[in-house]
C-alpha positions in Angstrom: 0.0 0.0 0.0 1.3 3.8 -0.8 0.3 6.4 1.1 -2.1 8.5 -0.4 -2.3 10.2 -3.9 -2.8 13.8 -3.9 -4.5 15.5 -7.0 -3.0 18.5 -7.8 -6.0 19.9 -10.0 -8.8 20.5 -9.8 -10.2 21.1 -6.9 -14.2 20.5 -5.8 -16.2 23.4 -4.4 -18.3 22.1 -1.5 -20.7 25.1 -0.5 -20.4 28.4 -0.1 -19.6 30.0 3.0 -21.8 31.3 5.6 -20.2 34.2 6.9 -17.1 36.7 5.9 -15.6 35.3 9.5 -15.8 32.0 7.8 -14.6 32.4 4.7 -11.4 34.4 6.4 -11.0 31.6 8.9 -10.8 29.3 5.4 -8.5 31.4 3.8 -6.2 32.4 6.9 -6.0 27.9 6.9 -5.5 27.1 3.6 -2.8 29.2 3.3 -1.4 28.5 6.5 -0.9 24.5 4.5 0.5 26.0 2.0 -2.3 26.1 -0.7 -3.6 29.0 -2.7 -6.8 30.3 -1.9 -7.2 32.7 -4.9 -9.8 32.1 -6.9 -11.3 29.2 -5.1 -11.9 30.3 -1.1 -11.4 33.6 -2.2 -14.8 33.2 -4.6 -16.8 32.7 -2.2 -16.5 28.5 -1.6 -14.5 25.7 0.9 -12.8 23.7 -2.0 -11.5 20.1 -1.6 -8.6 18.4 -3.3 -9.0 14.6 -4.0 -6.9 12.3 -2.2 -7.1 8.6 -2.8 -5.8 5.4 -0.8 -5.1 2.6 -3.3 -2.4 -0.5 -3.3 0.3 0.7 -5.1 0.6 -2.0 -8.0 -2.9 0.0 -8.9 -1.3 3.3 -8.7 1.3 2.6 -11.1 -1.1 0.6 -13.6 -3.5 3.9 -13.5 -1.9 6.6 -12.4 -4.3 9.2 -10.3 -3.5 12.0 -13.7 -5.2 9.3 -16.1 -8.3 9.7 -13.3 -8.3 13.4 -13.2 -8.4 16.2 -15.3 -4.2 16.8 -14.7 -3.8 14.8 -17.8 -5.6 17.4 -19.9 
């Protein structure tokens, strides 16, 4: 087993927030792990990445870009 895959792109809105103080608590966190906020919490949204959990002799027969939109 790997540990989990990571897509890079794209990332999944959820919802939109419910308040400015949430959507600054979302963007003052995301940034504090090192992702960028623009465009995505900073529209208005929480966004998601995809991580997936798979043995690793299926990771390298599919890799997670052939799943996603990366390979585009």
């Amino acid at each position: 087993m790997t540990g989990p895959e990571k897509a890079a792109v794209p990332t999944y809105p959820q919802r939109r927030f419910t308040s400015v103080q949430e959507q600054r608590y979302a963007i003052t966190e995301v940034t504090a792990a090192g992702e960028d906020p623009r465009g995505k919490e900073t529209g208005g949204y929480f966004h998601t990445a995809l991580h997936l959990s798979r043995p690793a002799k299926d990771a390298t027969a599919l890799p997670l870009t052939t799943l996603t939109s990366e390979s585009a």
